[in-house]
BALOBA-1460 file (C-alpha; in Angstrom, 3 decimals):
// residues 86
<rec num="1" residu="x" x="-18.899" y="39.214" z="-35.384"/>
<rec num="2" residu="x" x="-21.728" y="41.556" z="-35.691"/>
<rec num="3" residu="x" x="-23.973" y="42.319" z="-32.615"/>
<rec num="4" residu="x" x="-27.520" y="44.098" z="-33.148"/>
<rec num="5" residu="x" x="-30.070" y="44.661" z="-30.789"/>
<rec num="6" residu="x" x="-32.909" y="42.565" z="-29.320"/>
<rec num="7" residu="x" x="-36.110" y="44.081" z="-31.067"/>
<rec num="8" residu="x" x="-38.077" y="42.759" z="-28.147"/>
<rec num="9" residu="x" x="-36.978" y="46.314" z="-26.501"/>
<rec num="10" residu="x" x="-38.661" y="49.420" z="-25.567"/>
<rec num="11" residu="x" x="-36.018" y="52.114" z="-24.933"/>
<rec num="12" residu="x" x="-36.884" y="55.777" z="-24.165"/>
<rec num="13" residu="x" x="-34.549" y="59.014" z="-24.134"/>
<rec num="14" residu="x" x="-34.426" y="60.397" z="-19.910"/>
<rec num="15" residu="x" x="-32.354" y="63.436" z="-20.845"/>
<rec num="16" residu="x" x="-29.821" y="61.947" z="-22.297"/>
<rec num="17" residu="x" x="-29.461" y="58.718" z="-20.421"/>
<rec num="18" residu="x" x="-31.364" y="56.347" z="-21.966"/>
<rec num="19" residu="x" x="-33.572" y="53.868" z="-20.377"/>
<rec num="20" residu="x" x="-35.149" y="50.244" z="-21.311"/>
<rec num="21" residu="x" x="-37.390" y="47.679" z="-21.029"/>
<rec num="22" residu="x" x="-37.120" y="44.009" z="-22.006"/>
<rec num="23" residu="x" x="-40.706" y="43.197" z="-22.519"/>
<rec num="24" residu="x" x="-39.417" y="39.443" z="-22.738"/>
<rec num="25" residu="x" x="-37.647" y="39.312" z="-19.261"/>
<rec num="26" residu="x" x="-39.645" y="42.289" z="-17.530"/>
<rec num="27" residu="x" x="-36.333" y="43.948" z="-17.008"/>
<rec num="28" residu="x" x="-35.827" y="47.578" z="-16.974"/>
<rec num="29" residu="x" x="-32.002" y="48.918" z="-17.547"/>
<rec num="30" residu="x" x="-30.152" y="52.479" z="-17.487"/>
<rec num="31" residu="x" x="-27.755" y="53.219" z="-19.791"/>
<rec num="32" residu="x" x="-25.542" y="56.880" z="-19.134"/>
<rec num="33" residu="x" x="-21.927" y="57.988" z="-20.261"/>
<rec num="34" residu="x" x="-21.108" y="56.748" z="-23.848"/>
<rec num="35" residu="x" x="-23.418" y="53.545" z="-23.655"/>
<rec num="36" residu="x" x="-26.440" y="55.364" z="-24.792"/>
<rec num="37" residu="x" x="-24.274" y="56.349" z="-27.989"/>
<rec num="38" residu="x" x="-22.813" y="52.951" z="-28.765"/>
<rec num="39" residu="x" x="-26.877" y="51.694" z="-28.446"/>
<rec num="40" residu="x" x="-27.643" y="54.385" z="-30.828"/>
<rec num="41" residu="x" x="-24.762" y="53.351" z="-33.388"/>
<rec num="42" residu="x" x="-26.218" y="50.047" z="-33.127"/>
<rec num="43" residu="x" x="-29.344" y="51.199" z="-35.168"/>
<rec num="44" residu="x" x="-27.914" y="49.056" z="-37.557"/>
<rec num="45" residu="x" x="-25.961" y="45.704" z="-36.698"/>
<rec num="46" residu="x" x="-22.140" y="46.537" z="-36.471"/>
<rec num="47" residu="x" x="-18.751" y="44.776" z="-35.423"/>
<rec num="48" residu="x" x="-16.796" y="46.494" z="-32.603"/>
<rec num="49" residu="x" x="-14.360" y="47.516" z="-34.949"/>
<rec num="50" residu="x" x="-17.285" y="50.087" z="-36.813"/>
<rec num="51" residu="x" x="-18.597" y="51.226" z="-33.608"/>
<rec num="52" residu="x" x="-15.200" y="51.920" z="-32.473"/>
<rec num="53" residu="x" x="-14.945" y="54.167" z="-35.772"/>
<rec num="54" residu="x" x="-18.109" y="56.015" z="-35.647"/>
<rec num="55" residu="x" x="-18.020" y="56.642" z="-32.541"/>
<rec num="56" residu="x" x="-13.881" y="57.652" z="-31.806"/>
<rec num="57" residu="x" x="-14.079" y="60.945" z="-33.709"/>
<rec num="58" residu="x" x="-17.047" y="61.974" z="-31.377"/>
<rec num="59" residu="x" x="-14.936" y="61.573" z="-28.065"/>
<rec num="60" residu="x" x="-11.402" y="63.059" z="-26.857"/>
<rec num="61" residu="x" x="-10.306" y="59.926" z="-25.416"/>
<rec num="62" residu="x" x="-7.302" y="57.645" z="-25.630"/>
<rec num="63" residu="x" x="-8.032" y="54.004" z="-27.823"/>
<rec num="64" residu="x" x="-7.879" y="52.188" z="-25.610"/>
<rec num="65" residu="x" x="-10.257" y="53.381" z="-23.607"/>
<rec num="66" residu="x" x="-12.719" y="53.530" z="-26.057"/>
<rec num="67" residu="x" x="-12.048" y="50.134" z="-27.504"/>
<rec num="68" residu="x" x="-12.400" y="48.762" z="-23.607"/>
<rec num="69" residu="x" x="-15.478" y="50.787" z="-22.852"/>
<rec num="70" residu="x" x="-17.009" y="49.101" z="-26.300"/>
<rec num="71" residu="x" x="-16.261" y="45.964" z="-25.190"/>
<rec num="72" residu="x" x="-17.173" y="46.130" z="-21.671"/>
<rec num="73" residu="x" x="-20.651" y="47.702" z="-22.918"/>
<rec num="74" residu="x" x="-20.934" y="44.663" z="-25.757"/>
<rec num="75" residu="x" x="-20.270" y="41.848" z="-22.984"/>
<rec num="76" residu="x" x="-22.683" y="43.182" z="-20.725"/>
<rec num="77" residu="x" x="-25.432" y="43.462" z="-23.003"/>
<rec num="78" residu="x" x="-24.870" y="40.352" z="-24.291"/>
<rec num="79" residu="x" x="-25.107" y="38.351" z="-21.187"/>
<rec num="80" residu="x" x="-28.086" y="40.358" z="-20.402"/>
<rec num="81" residu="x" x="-29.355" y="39.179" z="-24.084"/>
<rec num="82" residu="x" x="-30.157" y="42.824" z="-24.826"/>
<rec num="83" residu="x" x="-28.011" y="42.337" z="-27.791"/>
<rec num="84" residu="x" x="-27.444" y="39.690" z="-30.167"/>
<rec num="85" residu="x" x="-24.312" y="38.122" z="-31.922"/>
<rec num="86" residu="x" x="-24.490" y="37.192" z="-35.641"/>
């Protein structure tokens, strides 16, 4: 599965944290720690698996943790619909 982000969005760069707004739910939402990377690896729709490997060469972390901080980040912005499955 791919996942790619809502282009109803407005996200803005808070020194490096990264902050949104879903025009369609009149949400905003803070993203810090590796989040606002994964969202900016996501520029392009990928699978887990390719944001895991763009983005594990960046970070001196175990894989695991990476892999579960991916998937944490991709549940929660799916449920919030800032993301979308294909």
């Amino acid at each position: 599965m791919r996942f790619a982000r809502n282009p109803d969005l407005i996200s803005a760069d808070m020194d490096g944290d990264l902050v949104m707004m879903s025009v369609e739910q009149g949400t905003y939402y803070g993203l810090t720690g590796i989040a606002p990377q994964i969202w900016i690896a996501l520029e392009e729709p990928k699978t887990a698996n390719e944001l895991f490997d763009a983005l594990f060469p960046q970070y001196d972390v175990k894989s695991e943790t990476l892999r579960r901080d991916i998937d944490s980040f991709l549940e929660e912005m799916l449920k919030n619909r800032l993301l979308r499955a294909l």
